[in-house]
PyMOL commands that place a pseudoatom at each C-alpha (Angstrom):
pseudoatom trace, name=CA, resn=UNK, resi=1, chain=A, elem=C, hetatm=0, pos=[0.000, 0.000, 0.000]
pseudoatom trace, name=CA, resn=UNK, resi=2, chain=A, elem=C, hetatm=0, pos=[0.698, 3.431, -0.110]
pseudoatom trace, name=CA, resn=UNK, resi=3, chain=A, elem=C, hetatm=0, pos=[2.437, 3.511, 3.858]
pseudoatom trace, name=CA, resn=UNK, resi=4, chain=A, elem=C, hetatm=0, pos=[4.434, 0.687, 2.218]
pseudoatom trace, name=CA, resn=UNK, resi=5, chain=A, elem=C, hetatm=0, pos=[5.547, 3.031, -1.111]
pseudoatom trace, name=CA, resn=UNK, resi=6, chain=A, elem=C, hetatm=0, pos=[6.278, 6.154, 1.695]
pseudoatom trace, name=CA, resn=UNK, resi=7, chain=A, elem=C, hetatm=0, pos=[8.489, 3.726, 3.658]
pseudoatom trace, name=CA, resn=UNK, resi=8, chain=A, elem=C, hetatm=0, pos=[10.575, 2.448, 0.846]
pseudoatom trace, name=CA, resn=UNK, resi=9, chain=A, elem=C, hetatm=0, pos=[10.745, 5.766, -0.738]
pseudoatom trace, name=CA, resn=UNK, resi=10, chain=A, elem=C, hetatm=0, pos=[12.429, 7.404, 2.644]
pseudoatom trace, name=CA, resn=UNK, resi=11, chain=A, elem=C, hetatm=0, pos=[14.896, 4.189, 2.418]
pseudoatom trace, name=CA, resn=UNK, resi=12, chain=A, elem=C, hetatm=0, pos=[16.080, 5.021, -1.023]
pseudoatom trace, name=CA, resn=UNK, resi=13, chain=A, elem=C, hetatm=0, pos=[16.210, 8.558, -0.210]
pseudoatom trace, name=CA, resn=UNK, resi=14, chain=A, elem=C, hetatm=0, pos=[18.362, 7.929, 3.057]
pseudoatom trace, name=CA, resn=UNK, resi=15, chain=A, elem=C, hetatm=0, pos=[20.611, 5.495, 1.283]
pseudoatom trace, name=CA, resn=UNK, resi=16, chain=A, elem=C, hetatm=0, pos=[21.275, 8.260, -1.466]
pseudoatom trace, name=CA, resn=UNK, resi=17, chain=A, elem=C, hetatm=0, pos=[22.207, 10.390, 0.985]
pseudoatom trace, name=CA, resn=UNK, resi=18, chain=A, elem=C, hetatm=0, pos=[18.766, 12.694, 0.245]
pseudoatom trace, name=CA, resn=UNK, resi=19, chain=A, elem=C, hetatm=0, pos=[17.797, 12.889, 3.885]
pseudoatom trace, name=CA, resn=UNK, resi=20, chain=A, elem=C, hetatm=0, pos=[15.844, 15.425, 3.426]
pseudoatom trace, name=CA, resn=UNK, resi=21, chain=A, elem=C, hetatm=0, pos=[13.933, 13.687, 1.463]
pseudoatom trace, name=CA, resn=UNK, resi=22, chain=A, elem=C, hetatm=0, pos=[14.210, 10.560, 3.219]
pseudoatom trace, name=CA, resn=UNK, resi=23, chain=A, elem=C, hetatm=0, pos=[12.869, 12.389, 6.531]
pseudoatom trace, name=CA, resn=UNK, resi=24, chain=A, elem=C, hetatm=0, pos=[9.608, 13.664, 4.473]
pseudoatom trace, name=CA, resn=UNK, resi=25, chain=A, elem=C, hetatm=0, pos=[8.657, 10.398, 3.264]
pseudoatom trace, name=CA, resn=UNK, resi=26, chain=A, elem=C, hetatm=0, pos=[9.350, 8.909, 6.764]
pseudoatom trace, name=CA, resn=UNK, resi=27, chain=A, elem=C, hetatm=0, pos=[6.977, 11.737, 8.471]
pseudoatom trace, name=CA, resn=UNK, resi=28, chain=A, elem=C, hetatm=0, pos=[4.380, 11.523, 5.612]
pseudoatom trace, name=CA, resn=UNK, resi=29, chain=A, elem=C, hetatm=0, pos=[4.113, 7.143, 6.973]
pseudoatom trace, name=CA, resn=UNK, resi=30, chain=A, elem=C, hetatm=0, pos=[3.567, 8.495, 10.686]
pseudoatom trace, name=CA, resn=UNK, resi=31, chain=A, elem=C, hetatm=0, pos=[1.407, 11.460, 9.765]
pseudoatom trace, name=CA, resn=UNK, resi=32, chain=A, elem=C, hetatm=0, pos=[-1.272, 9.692, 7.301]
pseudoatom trace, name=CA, resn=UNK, resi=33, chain=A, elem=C, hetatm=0, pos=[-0.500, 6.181, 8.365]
pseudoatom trace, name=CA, resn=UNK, resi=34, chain=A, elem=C, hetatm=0, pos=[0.354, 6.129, 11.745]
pseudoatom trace, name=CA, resn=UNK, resi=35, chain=A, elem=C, hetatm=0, pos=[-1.663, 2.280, 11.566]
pseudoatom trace, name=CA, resn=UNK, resi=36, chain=A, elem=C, hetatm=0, pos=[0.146, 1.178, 9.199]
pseudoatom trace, name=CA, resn=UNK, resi=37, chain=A, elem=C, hetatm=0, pos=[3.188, -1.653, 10.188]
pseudoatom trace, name=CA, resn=UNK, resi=38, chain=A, elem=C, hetatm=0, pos=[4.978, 0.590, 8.624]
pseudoatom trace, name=CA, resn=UNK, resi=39, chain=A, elem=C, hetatm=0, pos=[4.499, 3.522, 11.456]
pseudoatom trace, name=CA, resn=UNK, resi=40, chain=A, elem=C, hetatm=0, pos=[7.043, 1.940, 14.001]
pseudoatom trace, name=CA, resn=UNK, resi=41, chain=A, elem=C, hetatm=0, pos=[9.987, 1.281, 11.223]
pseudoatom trace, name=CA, resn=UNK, resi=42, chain=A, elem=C, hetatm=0, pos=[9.625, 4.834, 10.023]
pseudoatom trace, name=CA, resn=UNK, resi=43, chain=A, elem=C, hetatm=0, pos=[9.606, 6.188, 13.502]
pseudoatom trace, name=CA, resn=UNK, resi=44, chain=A, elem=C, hetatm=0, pos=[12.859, 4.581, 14.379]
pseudoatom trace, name=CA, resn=UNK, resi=45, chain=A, elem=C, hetatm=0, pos=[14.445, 5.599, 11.039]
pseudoatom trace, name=CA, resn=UNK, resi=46, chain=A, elem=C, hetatm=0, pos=[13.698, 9.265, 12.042]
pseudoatom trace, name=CA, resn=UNK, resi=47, chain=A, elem=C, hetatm=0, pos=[15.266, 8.578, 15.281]
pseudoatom trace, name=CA, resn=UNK, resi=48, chain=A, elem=C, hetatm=0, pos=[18.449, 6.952, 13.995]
pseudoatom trace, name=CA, resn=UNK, resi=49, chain=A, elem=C, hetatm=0, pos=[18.765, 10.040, 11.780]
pseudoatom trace, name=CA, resn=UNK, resi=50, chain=A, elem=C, hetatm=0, pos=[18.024, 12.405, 14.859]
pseudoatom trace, name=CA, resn=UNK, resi=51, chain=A, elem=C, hetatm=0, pos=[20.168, 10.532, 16.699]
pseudoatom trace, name=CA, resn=UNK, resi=52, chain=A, elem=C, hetatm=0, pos=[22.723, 10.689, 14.109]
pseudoatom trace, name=CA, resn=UNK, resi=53, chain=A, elem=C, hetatm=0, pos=[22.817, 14.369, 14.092]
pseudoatom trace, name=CA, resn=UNK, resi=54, chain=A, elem=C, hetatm=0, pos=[23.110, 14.518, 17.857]
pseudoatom trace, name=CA, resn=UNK, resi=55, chain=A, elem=C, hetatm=0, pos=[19.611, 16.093, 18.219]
pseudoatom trace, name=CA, resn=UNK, resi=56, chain=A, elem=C, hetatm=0, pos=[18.956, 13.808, 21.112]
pseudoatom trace, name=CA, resn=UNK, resi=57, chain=A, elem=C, hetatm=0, pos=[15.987, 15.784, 22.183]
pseudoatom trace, name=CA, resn=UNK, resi=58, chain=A, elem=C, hetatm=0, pos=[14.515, 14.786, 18.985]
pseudoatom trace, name=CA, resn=UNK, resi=59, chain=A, elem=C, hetatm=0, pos=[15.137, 10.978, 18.560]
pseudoatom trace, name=CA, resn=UNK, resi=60, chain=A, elem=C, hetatm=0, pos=[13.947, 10.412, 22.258]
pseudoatom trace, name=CA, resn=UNK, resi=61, chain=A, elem=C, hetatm=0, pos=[10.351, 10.492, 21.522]
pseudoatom trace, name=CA, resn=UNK, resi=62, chain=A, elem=C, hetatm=0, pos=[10.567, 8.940, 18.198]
pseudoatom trace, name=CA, resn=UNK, resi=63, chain=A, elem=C, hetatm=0, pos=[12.689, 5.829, 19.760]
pseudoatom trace, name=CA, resn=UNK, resi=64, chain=A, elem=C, hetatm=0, pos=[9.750, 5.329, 22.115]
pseudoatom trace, name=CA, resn=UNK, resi=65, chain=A, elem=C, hetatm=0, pos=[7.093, 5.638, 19.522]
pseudoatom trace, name=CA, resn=UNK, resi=66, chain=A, elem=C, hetatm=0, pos=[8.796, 3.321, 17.773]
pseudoatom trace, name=CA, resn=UNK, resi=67, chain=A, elem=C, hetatm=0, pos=[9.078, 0.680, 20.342]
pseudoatom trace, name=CA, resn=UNK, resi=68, chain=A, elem=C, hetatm=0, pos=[5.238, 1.014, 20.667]
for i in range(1, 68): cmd.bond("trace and resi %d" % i, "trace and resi %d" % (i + 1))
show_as sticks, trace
zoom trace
């Protein structure tokens, strides 16, 4: 489905090094789709990226909503 497409499209556009991109698809899954098995692996993609970045206060939340 379409939470599926949104998924895989972040993927490509974090492994291209769009991440950008990649975080807009990954937000669009939790926004519209937040249902979806797709929800929790987007949610923990964001926070690896967060994390990445060393915006801490930002992955926090999104590691828990992706344990959920």
């Amino acid at each position: 489905g379409r939470a599926n497409a949104y998924f895989s499209l972040g993927e490509c556009c974090r492994n291209l090094n769009r991440p950008s991109s990649a975080r807009t698809n990954f937000q669009k899954v939790l926004s519209d789709y937040s249902d979806s098995e797709f929800a929790g692996p987007a949610a923990y993609a964001l926070a690896e990226m967060a994390f990445t970045q060393k915006d801490y206060a930002a992955a926090l939340p999104l590691f828990h909503r992706s344990a959920a």
